[in-house]
LUMRO-582122 format. One record per residue: residue in three letters; x, z, y of N, C-alpha, C in turn. Coordinates in steps of 0.1 Angstrom, whole numbers, plus 5000, padded with zeros to 4 digits. Example, Ala and Ser with C-alpha at 12.3 -4.5 7.8 and 13.67 -1.06 7.14 Angstrom:
ala513250784943512350784955513250784967/ser512850714978513750714989512950795000/
END
This chain:
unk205580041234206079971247206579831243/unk205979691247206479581248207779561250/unk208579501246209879461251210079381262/unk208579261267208879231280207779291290/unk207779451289206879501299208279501310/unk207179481322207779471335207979591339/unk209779641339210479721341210279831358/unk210279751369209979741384210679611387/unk210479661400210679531409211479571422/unk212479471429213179541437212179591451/unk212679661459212079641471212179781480/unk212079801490212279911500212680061494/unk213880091501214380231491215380191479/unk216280111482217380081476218380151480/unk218780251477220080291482221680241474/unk222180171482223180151480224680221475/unk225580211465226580261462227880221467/unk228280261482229480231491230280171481/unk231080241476232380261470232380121459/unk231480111449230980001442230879881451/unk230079901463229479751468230879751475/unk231579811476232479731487233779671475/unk233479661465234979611457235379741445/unk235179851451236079931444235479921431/unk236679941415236279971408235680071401/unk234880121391234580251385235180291380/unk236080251375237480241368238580191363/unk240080241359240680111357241580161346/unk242280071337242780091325243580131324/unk244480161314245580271315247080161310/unk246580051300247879991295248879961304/unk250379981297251479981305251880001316/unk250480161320251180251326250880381327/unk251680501333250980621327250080651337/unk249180771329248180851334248081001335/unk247781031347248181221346246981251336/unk246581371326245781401314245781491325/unk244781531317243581691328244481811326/unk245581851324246581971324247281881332/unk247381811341248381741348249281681340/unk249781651330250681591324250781491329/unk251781391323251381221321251481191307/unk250381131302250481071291251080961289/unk251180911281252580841272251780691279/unk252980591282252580441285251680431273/unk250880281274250180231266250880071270/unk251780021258252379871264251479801270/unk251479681281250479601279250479471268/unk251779461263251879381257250479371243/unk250279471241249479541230247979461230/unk247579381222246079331223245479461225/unk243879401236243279531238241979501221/unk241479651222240579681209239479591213/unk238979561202238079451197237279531185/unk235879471182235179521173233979411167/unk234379391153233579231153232079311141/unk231079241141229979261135229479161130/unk228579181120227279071120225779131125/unk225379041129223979061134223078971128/unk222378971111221878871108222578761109/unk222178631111223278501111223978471125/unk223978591131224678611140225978711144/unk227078671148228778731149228178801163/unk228778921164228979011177230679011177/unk230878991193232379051191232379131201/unk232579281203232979341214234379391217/unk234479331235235979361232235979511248/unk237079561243237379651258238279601266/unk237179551274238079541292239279651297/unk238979741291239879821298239280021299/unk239980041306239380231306240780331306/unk240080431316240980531322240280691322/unk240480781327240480891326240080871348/unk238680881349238080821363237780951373/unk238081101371237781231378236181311373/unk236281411384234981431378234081421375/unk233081411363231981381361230581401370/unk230581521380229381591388229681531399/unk230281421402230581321412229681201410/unk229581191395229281031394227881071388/unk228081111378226481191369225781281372/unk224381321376223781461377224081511389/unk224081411400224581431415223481531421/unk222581481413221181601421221281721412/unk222681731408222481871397222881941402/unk223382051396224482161403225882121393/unk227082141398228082121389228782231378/unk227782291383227782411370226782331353/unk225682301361224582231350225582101342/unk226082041347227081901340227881991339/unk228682061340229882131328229182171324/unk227982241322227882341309227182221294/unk226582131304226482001291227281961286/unk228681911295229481841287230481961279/unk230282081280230882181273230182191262/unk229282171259228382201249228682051241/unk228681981241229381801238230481841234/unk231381901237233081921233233381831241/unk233381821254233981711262234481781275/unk235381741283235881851290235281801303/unk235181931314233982001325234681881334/unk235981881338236681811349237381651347/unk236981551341236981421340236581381330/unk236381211333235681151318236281041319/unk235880931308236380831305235580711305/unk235780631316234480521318235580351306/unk234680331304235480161296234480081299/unk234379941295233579821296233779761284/unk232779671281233079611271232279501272/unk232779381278232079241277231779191259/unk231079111256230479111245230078961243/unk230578861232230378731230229378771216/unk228678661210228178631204227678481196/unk228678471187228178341181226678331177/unk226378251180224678231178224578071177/unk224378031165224277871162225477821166/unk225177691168226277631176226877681195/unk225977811202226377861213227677991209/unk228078011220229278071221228878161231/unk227878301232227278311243227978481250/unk229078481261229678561268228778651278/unk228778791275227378871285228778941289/unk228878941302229579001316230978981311/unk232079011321233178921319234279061327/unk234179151329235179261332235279231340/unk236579301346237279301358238079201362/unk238479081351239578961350240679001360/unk241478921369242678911379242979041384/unk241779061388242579181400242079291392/unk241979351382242379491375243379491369/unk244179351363245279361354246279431361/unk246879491371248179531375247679721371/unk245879741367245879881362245379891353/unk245579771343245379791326243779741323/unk242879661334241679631327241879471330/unk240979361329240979261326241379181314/unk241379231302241479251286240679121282/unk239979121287238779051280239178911268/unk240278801280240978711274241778731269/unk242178861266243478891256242978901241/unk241878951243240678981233240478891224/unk239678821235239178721230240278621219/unk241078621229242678531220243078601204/unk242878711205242978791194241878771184/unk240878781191240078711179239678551174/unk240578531179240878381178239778261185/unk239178341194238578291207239478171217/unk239178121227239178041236238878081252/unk238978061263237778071269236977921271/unk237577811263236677681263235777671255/unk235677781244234677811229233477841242/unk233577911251232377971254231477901263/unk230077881256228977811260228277811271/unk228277961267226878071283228078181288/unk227878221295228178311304226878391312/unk226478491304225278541308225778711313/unk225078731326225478791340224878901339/unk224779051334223679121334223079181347/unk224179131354224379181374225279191379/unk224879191387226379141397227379251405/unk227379411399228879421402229879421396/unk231379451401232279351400233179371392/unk232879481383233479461370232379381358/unk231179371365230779241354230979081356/unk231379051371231978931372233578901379/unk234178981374235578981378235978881373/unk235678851356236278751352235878631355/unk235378601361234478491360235478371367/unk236378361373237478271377238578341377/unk239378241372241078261369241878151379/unk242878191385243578141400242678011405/unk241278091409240677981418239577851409/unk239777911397239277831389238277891381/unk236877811373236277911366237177951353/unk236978071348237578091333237178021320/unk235778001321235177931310234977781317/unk235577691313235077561324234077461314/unk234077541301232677421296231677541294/unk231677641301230277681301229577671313/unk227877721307226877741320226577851322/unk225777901332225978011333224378051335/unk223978221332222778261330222778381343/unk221778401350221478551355220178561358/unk220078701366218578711369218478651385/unk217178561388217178551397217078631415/unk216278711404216278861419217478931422/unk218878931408219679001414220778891423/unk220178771423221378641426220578671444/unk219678671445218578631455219178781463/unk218978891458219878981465221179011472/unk221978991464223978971465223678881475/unk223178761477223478641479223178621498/unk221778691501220478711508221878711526/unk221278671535221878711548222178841550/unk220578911550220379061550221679151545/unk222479121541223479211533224879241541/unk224679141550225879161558226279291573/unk227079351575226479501581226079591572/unk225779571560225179721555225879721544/unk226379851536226779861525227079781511/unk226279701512226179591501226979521504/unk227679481516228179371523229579361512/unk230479441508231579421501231479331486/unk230379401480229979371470229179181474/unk228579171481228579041487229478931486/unk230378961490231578911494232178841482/unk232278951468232978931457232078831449/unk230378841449229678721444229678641452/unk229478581466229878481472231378401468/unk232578481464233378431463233178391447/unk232778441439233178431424231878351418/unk230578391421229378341413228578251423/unk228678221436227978131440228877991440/unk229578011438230377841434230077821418/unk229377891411229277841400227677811400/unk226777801408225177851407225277651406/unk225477611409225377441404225277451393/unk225577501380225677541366225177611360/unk224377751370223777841369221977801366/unk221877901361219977881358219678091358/unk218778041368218278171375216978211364/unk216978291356215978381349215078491354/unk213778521345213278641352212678691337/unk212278781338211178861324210678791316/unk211578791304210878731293211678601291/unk212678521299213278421295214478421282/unk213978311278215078301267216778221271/unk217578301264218878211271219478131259/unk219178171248219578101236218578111223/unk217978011217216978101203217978231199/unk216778321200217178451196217678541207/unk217878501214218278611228217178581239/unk216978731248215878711253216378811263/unk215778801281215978881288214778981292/unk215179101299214279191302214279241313/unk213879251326213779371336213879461332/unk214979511338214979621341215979751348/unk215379711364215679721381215879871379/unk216779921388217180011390218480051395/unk219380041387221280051387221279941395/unk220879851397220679691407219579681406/unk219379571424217879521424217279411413/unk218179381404217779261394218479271382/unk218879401381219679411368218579371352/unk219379291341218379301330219379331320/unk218179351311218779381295218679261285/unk218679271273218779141268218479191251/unk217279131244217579151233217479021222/unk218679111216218978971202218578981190/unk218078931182217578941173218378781165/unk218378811147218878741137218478761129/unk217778661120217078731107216678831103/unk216278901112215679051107216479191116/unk217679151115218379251126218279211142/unk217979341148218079351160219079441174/unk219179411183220179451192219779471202/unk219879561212219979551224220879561235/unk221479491243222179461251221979541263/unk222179651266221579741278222479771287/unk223579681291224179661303225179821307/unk223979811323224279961327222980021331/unk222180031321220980101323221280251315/unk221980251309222680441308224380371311/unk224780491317226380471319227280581311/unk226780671301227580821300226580841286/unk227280851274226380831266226081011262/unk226381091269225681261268225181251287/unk225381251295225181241306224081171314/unk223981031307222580961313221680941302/unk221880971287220780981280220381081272/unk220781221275220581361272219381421279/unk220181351292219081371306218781301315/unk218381171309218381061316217681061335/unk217381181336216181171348217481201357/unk219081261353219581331363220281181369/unk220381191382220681071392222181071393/unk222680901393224080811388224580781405/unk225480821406225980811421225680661422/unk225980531409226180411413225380341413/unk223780431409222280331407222080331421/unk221280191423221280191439219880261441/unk219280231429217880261432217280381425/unk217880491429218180621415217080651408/unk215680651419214480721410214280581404/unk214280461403213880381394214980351386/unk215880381385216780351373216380491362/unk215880631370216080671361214680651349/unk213880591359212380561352212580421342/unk213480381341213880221335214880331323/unk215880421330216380421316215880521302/unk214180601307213180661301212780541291/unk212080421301211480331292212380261284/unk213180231285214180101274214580201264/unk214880341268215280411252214680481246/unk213380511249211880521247211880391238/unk211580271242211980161233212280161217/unk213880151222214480181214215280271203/unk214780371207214380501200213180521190/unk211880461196210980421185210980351177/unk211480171181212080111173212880101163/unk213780231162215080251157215880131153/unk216180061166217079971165218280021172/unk219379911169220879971180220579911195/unk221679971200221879901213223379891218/unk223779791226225479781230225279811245/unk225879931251225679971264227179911268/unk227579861280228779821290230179941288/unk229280051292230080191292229980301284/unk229380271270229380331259230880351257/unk231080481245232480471234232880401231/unk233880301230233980211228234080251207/unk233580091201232780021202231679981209/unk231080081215230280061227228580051220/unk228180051207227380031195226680171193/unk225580181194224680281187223680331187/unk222780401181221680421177220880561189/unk219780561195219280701199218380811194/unk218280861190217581021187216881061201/unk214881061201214581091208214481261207/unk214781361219214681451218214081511231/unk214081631232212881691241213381661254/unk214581641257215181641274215881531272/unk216081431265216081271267216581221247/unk218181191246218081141232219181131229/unk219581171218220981201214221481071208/unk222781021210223080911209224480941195/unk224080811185224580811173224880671169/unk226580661172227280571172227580501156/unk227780341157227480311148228680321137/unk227880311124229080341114229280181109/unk228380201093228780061085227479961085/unk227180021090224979951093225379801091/unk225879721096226079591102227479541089/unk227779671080228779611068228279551056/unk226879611054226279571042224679531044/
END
């Protein structure tokens, strides 16, 4: 399979994800405050003072830095994952995983990359309005690793909900103000469109109108196959959004894939990738997009950095008979 075979395309039979399009988050972080644990407890503060986790690599003559936005303990899984399942079938998977039947743990992880002289930022968390529930990390991160937000060059959008462009302005202002900004043009053309107003998408609207269309003067709209930097490259591939893409990087010989939210649950959407994500809008074509890209990648035996992976958020797939078992990275990238 090509890396720029054409994924789909948006169009009639988009079902929308209320709760997502209208603002709400998938999840929200736990620092410096508590959390009830699945025996009802509360678990212990997490300061916020505390830098959030960061994870730095090489990729050929290229730096990865991934940092975590944030992450919580979000309810039950048979709510969000395997909606067309029975909730017996997702407990008995994630029992078999050692992972427990009645919640999970969703995180983010925006992801910079030095590449030459660019500084290139893929999605930007929750920024302003998740810090009061422990996510918006990103610039703390970054500070920690002795980042900027004026180092960063590109600002590249893998789609537009709103824990991928939360950060994208700080009190009214952009966060990065010497960068430009990258996305796909069908999912800008969507968010953006009249049609959105009245119907479910309408919230989710709202939040790119306010945050990413004041930056499209600076923006450059992409589609299949464009490049955003030598060595980075985008991909269709519609489904979880009408214009969502993936991105792959390549440096001297090592390669990467940048897979957004084309799996969200790394035993849950790529064990069984066919079972349907409450938050894909477009469920039977996401689940047909997340067949092909780890089909991909699985032959290839290359890595990939998923949004809502484990954090590091880094790792390798094992194709297997009912989708692909997922094998997190160790020292690959140390020697």
């Amino acid at each position: 399979m090509g890396r720029r075979v054409l994924l789909g395309s948006a169009g009639a039979g988009i079902l929308a994800a209320p709760a997502l399009l209208s603002g709400q988050a998938l999840a929200q972080g736990t620092q410096g405050t508590k959390q009830p644990a699945t025996d009802g407890k509360m678990t212990a503060a997490i300061p916020a003072t505390m830098p959030p986790q960061t994870d730095r690599f090489k990729l050929g003559e290229f730096e990865v830095l991934v940092v975590r936005d944030g992450g919580r303990a979000s309810g039950k899984p048979n709510e969000t994952f395997g909606t067309n399942q029975s909730p017996e079938a997702v407990a008995d998977l994630l029992k078999e995983n050692f992972l427990p039947a009645d919640n999970f743990v969703n995180s983010f992880a925006p992801t910079l990359i030095r590449a030459g002289n660019e500084l290139v930022l893929f999605d930007t968390g929750f920024g302003a309005s998740g810090r009061a529930q422990g996510t918006g990390r990103l610039l703390d991160g970054m500070k920690a690793a002795g980042y900027r937000p004026e180092d960063v060059t590109v600002v590249v959008l893998t789609h537009l909900h709103g824990d991928h462009i939360g950060g994208l302005m700080e009190d009214g202002k952009p966060a990065f103000p010497n960068a430009r900004y990258v996305t796909g043009k069908t999912e800008y053309d969507f968010w953006t469109s009249a049609e959105r107003a009245g119907t479910p998408a309408e919230g989710g609207q709202k939040a790119v109108l306010a945050s990413v269309k004041p930056l499209a003067e600076k923006m450059t709209f992409i589609g299949d196959g464009a490049t955003v930097v030598p060595g980075i490259t985008g991909m269709n591939a519609f489904g979880h959004t009408p214009g969502h893409m993936i991105f792959h990087v390549e440096s001297a010989g090592r390669r990467l894939v940048l897979t957004a939210d084309t799996a969200n649950h790394y035993v849950l959407s790529l064990q069984r990738p066919e079972w349907e994500v409450r938050f894909d809008m477009n469920k039977e074509m996401a689940a047909k997009t997340r067949k092909t890209v780890f089909d991909m990648i699985a032959t290839d035996r290359v890595a990939f950095l998923g949004y809502h992976m484990p954090f590091p958020s880094v790792g390798y797939v094992e194709k297997r008979e009912t989708g692909y078992r997922f094998v997190p990275k160790s020292y690959q990238f140390d020697i």
